[in-house]
N, C-alpha and C positions, 0 to 999 in steps of 0.2 A: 387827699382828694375828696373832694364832696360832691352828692348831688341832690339836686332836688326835683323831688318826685310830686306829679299832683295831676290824675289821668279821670278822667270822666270816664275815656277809653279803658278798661280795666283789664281787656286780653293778655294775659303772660308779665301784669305786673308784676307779679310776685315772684315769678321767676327769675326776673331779672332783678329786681331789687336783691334777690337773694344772691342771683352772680355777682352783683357789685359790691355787696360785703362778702364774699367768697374771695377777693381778688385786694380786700383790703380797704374799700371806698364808706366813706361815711354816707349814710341817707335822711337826708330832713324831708319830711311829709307832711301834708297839710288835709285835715279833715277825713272826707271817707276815705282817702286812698290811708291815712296813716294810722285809721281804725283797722281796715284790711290787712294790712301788712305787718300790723301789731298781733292780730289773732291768728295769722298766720306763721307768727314765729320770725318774725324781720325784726330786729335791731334798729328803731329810728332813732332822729330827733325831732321835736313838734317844734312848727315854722316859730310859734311862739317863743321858742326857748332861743331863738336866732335873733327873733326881730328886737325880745324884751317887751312887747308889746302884745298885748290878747287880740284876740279875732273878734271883729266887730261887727255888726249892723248884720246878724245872720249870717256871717262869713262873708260879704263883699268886699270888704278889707280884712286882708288877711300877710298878700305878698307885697303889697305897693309902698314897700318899704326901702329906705336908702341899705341897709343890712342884706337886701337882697340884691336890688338892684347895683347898688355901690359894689357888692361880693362879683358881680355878673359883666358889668361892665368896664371897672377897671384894666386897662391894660398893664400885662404887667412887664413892658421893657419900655415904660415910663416912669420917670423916677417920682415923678409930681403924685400921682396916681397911687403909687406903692405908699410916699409918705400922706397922704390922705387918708386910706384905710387904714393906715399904723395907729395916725391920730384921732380916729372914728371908734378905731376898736370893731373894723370889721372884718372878715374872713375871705376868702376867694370863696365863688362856686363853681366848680367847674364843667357842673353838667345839669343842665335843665331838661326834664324828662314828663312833656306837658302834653296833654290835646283839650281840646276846650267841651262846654257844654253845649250837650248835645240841641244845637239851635233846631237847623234842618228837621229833625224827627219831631221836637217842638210844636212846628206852625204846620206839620203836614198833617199832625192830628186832628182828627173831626172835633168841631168844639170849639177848639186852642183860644183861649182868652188873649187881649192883647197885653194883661199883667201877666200870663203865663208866658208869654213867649219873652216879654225883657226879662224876665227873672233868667231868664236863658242866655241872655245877652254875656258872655265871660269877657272879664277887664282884666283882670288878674292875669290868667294866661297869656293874654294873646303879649301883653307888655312883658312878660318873662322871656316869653319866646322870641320877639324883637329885641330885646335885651343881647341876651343868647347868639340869637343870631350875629348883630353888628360885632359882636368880640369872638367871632368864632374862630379865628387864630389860636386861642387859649382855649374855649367855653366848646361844648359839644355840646347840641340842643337835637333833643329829639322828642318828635309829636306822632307818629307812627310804629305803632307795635312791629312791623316788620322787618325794621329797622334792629329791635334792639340783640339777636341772635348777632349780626356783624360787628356790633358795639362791643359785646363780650369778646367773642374773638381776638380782636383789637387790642382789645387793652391787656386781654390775657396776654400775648403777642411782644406788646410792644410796650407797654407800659401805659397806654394811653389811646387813643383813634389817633387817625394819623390827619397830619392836615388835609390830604385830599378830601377824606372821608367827612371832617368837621365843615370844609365849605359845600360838599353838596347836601349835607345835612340843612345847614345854612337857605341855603337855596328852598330846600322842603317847607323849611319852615315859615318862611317868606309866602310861600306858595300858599302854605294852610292859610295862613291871617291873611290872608289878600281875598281869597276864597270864602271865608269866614264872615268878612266885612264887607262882602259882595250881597252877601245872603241878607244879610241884615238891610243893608241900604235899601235893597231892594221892597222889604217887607215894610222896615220904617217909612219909605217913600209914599206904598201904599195905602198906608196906614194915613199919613200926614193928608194925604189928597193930592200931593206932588206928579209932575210930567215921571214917567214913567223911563228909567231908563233899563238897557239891556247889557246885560255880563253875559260873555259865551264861556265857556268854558272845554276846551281841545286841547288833547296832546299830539304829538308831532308823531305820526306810523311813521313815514317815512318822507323823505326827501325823492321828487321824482327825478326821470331824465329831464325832462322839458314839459308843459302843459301843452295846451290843443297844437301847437306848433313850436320846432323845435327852438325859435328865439325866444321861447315863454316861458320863464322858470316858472316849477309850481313843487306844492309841497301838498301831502294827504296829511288832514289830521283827524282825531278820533274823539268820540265823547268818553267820554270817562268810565260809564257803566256799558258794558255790552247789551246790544239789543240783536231781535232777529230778524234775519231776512236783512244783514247789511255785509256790506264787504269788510267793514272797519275792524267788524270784530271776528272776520273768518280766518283762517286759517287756510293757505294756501301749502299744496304740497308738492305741486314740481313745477318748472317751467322758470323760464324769464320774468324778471322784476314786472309789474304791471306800471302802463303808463296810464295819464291822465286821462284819457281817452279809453282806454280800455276800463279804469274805475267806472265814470261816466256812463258806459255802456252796461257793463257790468250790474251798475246800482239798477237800472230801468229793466234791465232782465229779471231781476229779483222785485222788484213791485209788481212785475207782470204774475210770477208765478206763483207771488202772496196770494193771488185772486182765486187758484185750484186746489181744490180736497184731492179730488181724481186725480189719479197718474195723468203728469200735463209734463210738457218739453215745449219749447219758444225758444226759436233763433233769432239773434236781435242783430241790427247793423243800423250804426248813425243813430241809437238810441232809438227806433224803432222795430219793431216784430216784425220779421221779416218771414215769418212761419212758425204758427202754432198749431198745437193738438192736443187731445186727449185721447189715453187709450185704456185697454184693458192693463196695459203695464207700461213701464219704460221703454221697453224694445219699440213697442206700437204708436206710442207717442210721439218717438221719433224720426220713427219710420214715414209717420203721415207729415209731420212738419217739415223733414228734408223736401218729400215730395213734393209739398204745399211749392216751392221755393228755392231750386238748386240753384239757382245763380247767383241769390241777392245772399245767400249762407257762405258763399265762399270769403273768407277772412271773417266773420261773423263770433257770437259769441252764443255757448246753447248753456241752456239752464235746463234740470228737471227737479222734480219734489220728490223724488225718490230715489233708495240707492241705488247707484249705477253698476249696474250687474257687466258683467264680461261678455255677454254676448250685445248689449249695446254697445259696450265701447269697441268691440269689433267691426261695428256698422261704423261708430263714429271714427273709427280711425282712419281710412284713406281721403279724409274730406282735410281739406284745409281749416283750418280751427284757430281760433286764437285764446278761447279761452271755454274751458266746462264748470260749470258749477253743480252742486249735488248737497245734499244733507251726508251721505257717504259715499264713498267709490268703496267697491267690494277691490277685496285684495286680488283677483284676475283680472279686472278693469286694471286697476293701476299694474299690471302688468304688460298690459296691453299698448296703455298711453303714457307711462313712461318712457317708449324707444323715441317719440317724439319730441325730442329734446328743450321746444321753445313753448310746446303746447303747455298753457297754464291750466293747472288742476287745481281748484278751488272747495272746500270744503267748508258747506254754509250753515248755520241754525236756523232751519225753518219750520220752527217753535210758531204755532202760531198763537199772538197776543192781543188782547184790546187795546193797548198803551197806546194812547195821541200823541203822534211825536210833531216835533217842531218842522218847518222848512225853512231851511236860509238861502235867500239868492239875493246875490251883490250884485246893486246897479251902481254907478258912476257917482259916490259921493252919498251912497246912502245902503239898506240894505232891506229887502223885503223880508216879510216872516209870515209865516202861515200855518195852522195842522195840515201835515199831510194828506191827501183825499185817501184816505185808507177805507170808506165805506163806500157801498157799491149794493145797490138794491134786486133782490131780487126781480124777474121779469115774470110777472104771473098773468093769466088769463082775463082778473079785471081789471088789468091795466089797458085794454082794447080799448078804440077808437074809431072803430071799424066795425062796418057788417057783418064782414069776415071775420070768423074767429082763429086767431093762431092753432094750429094742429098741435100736440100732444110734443111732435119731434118738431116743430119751428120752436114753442115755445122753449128746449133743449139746447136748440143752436140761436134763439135769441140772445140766450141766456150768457150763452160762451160768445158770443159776437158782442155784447155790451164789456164785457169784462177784458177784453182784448181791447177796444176800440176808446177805452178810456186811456189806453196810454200808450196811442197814438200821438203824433204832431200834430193839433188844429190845423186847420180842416181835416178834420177825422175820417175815415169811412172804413170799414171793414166790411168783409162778405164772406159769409162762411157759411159748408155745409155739413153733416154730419162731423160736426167736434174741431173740422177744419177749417184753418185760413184759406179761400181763397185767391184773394187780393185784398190787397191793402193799400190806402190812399191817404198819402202824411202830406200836412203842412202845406199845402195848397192856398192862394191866395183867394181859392172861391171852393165854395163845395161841391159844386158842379166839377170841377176840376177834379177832384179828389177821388167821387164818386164814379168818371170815368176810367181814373189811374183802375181803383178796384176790379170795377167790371169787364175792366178790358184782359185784368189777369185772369178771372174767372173765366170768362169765353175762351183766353187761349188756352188754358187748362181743359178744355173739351167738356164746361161745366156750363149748363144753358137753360135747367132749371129746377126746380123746388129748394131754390139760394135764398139765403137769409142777410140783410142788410143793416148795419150799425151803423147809425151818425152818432160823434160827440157832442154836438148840440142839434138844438131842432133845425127844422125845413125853412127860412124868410118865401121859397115859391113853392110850386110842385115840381120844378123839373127835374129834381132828384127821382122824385117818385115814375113820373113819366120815364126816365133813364131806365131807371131800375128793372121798368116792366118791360121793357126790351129784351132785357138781358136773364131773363125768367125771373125775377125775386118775387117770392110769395109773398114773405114778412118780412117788416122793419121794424128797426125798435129806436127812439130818438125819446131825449127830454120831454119835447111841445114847450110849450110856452111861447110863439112866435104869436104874434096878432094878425097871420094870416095862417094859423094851423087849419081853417074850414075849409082852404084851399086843397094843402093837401091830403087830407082826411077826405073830401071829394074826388079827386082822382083817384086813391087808393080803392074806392069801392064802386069806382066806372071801371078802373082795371082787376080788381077781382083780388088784394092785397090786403093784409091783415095788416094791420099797424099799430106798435103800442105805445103811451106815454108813457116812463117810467119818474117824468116830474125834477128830476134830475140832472144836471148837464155834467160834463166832466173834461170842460178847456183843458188842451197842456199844450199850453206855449213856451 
């Protein structure tokens, strides 16, 4: 049995090279891998010695030979096939043990020339590996270090990997060159001046019940790298499978509480906050946000940024929940909310990072893309607009009413006072509309004044502002940028209202 080796990847070469001549296998190697595993005391043979042929043009031809590829792709319960290589003089291989040059790490370099990044371009490999692949009934191809501990095994075992094992290896390897030649297309494209096209790249979490309703199949799938502040790559630790709907929500609770250093807690339903706060700790966070909110929290989902101690989860436990999320549950928390047999305990990284991540949303035959709105500006004192200057604590609860209010449903409105929600006004066909939903919770809350008011975008009248002054609001905070903001930056300082622009709007449709 033979194989041949030839890894850019170099993790645990040599160990395994060393198990495969442990176990009786011959090893041909090509270049740095067969300088490595020569100084390391491996037993090869150089591709050279196979092909009969020397390595050429710097090593770009080296494997694109019938001696390899004839070894590779022969079947061998073909009789035509068998007398081909008899007549060739050439050998089986029975295991190709490849991963290519490092493209990716290539073009991501500052600098990166565009004859540095072809020279990165592997032909060799990725042909080996398809090779490999299509005869994998016979051939065992592997491009993943992690792979080869089960390899050994195997053969130690059985004489050999088994076929199940060779076609999901198969499968890997398909997977790499596909991946591979995605990266490049891409870069080449760019390069050429070419229409731009887009490779996603997801694995499958999991299969759901049903999406938004239960005749909708839907499935979750994941990015490949874990990132924070997602549910993809968290870790759940008790409760019922989660539905589409519940991700959905899920995801919008955790953009929300990306926006808090402070101990903060947000109840979300229908992908909107349905009660937020900050406190001196978790207890108090949550304490004010249930407040904020007991109705619209029942089947709800609560996030906080910090670990969930046992005396919160004592609060949260007689409430109906559908799902908690945390950076940790302390082990009396999960003692607590364990008896609750469907409640989901989630377990998040919220690591917080600069990384601009992508957005994908599928419309009907095509697919939008965008950076996530993960910036969100400060709300400072010359941002004023007004006569009136914001006080010391509006500008406190501007601050937390902007950062809430950007991931609301257009028409936006939040009202908030000391670190708390209010009321909240989603999705409304006018803002006027939105602006009442808020204020009307705020009043019945027995909340009537020194209230802080958030639009996601600016004012087109004043009647926002006139509303407002009704219902006590001191300070507002809004984008601007309407061609009628003199309107109401005018009312705001006939009624006695600080008002600021922060230049910025923050739609979520």
């Amino acid at each position: 049995m033979r194989a041949l080796v030839s890894v850019s990847d170099k993790r645990g070469v040599v160990e395994f090279a060393k198990g495969l001549r442990a176990l009786g296998w011959e090893v041909i190697a090509t270049g740095g891998t067969m300088k490595l595993l020569e100084e390391s005391g491996v037993e090869v043979i150089n591709i050279s010695d196979v092909t009969g042929f020397p390595e050429i043009c710097d090593g770009r031809v080296k494997t694109l030979h019938p001696k390899v590829h004839g070894g590779l792709l022969a079947r061998r319960d073909d009789e035509s096939h068998l007398k081909a290589l008899k007549e060739n003089a050439i050998e089986f291989i029975d295991m190709v043990c490849v991963n290519l040059y490092p493209f990716r790490q290539t073009i991501e370099k500052e600098g990166v020339t565009m004859d540095e990044a072809i020279e990165n371009i592997d032909i060799g490999g990725p042909s080996m590996l398809r090779s490999a692949a299509k005869n994998w009934k016979d051939v065992t191809v592997v491009c993943h270090p992690e792979d080869y501990a089960q390899i050994l095994d195997e053969i130690q075992a059985h004489g050999n990997t088994t076929k199940e094992t060779r076609l999901q290896l198969s499968a890997k390897a398909y997977t790499h060159t596909a991946q591979y030649d995605a990266m490049i297309a891409t870069y080449m494209r760019k390069q050429a001046g070419l229409n731009e096209k887009l490779f996603l790249e997801f694995d499958l979490k999991q299969s759901l019940r049903y999406g938004e309703n239960p005749h909708q199949e839907a499935k979750f799938y994941a990015e490949k790298e874990p990132v924070s502040f997602s549910l993809a790559s968290a870790k759940q630790l008790h409760g019922k499978e989660l539905s589409y709907n519940n991700i959905q929500d899920a995801n919008a609770a955790l953009a929300i509480v990306r926006e808090f250093d402070e101990p903060f807690c947000v109840g979300l339903k229908h992908m909107n906050p349905c009660g937020a706060a900050i406190g001196q700790d978790v207890v108090e966070a949550w304490t004010k946000a249930y407040e904020a909110d007991k109705v619209s929290i029942f089947g709800g989902i609560v996030a906080v940024n910090r670990p969930l101690t046992k005396e919160a989860a004592e609060l949260m436990k007689p409430i109906f929940l559908e799902i908690i999320m945390a950076p940790k549950f302390e082990e009396g928390a999960l003692e607590v909310l364990t008896t609750k047999k469907n409640l989901r305990l989630i377990e998040v990284d919220m690591t917080k990072d600069d990384t601009t991540k992508k957005q994908y949303v599928s419309v009907r035959g095509g697919l939008l893309v965008q950076n996530l709105d993960t910036q969100t500006k400060d709300v400072t004192a010359d941002m004023c607009v007004t006569e009136k200057q914001p006080s010391a604590a509006d500008l406190v609860d501007l601050n937390f009413g902007w950062r809430i209010v950007k991931h609301v449903k257009s028409n936006a409105i939040a009202v908030v006072k000391d670190g708390v929600t209010l009321g909240v006004g989603a999705g409304q066909m006018n803002r006027v509309g939105s602006a009442e939903i808020a204020l009307k919770q705020a009043k019945a809350a027995g909340v009537t004044e020194g209230i802080v008011l958030a639009s996601d975008a600016f004012f087109p009248f004043d009647d926002c502002v006139t509303m407002a002054a009704e219902y006590g609001v001191t300070a507002i905070v809004q984008p601007g940028g309407s061609v009628r903001d003199e309107d109401s930056i005018k009312k705001c300082n006939e009624l006695g209202i600080s008002m600021v622009f922060t230049g910025m709007r923050h739609f979520k449709h």
